[in-house]
N, C-alpha and C positions, 0 to 999 in steps of 0.2 A: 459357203457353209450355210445347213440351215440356221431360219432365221431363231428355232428353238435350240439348237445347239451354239449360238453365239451367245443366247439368253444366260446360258447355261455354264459357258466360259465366263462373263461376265464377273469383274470385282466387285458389284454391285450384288452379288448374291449371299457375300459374305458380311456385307456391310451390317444387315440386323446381327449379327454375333457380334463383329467389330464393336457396333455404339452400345451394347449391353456393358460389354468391358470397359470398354472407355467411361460408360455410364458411371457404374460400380467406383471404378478408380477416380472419377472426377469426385463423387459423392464420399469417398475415403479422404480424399484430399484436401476437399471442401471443410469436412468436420477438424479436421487436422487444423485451419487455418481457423475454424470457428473457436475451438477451445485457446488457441495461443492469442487470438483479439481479444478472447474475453479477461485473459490475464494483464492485458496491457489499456482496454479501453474501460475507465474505469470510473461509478458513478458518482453525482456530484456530491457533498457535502450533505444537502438538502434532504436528500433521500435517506440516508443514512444514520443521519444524527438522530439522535434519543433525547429531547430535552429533560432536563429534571426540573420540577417542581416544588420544591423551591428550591435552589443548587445548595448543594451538600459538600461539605468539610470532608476532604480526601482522607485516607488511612495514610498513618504517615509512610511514606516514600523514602527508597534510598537506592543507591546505586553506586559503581565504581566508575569514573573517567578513565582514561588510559592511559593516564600513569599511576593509577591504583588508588587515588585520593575518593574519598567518599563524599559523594551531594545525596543531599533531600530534595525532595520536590519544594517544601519552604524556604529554600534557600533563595528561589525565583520570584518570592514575594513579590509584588509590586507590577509584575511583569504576566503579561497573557501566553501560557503557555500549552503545547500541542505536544501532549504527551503519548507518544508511540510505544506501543510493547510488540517487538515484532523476532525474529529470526531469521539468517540466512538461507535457510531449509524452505520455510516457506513463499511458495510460488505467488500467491497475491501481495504477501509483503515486498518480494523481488521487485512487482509490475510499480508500487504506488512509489519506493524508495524514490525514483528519481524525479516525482513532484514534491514530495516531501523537502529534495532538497534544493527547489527552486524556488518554494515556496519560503526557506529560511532565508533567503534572501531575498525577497519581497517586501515579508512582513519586520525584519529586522527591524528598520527606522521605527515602525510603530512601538516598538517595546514588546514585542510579541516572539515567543524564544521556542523552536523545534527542539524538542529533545526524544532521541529513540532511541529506545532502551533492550537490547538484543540480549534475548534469554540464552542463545547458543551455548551449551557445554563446551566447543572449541573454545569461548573466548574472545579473549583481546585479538589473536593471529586470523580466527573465523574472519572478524568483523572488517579489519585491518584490507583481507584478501577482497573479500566483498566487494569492499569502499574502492578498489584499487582498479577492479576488475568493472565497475561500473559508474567510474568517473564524481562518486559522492564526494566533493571538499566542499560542501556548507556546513554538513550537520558535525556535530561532537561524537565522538565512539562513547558511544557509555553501555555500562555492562550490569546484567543481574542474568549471572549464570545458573543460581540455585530457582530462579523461576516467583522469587519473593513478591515482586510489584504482581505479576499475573493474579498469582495466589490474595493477594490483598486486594485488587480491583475484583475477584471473579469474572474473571477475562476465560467464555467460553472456548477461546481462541485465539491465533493470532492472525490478524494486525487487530490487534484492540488499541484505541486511542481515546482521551480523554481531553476534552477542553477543560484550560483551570483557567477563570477571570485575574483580576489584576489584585482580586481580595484573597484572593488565595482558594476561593468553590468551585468545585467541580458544576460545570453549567450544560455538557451534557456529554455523553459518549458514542464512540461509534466501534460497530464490528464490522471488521470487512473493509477491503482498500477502497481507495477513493482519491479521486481526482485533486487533492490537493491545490495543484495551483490554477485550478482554472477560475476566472473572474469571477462568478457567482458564491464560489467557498470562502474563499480569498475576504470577499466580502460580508458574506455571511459569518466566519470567524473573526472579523473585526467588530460585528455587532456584538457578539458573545462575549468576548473578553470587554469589553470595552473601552472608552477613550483612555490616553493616558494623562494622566495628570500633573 
């Protein structure tokens, strides 16, 4: 056979079409894998946080546990607490939940209490599915379905969370999920709230 028509049989000729496609779909698949890291790799504490100056007296707070009984945020006095206002619905609350609830049990011994507060219209069954479906037994199910604490924080969004010191101030906020239990937040929210006494 000539040696031009061997060139020409050749799977080598098809190859630039080949890697254009393969290109395409690597680069499809790629962004595909970039959007679901960025829902799960999530920044630290530091970057995040909003300090206030000088920390500020929260609006008062309220919510249902899941057997319908009613808590305040005051009712935590004394104790440094991570208040979350987040929803089953939303995709970065999803990724941070399961620091969140690693982190309650970390900072427990310290006197420092996670509490997240799911605006979900489904409810108590929403949260209940969630928790079940994603292995959550630290945190407490607690509930503000009419969307009350958002609306009193001005929470552009959710995950909005709130550090409250052991005095009962808000010492700064954060929008947007976050790496919860990793060693630099961990410790940086032990500064915030501070020692127990």
């Amino acid at each position: 056979m000539p040696h031009g028509a061997d060139r020409t049989a050749s799977p080598n000729r098809e190859a630039p079409g080949r890697r254009a496609a393969l290109a395409f779909l690597g680069a499809a698949f790629s962004s595909v894998l970039a959007r679901r890291a960025e829902a799960k790799v999530l920044p630290l504490l530091s970057r995040r946080l909003v300090r206030l100056h000088p920390p500020e007296a929260p609006p008062a707070l309220h919510f249902k546990t899941a057997t319908g009984e009613t808590q305040t945020l005051a009712d935590f006095r004394g104790k440094g607490v991570v208040l979350n206002v987040w929803a089953t619905w939303c995709v970065p609350c999803k990724a941070e939940m399961p620091a969140l609830n690693h982190l309650a049990t970390i900072v427990a011994p310290d006197g420092i209490v996670v509490l997240p507060v799911s605006i979900d219209t489904g409810g108590l069954k929403a949260v209940q599915k969630f928790y079940a479906a994603n292995h959550i037994a630290h945190l407490p199910i607690l509930l503000d379905p009419d969307g009350g604490i958002a609306r009193a924080l001005k929470a552009p969004g959710v995950p909005t969370t709130v550090i409250v010191d052991r005095k009962g101030l808000i010492e700064g906020r954060v929008e947007g999920a976050v790496q919860w239990d990793a060693p630099a937040s961990i410790a940086l929210l032990r500064r915030l709230v501070g020692p127990a006494e």
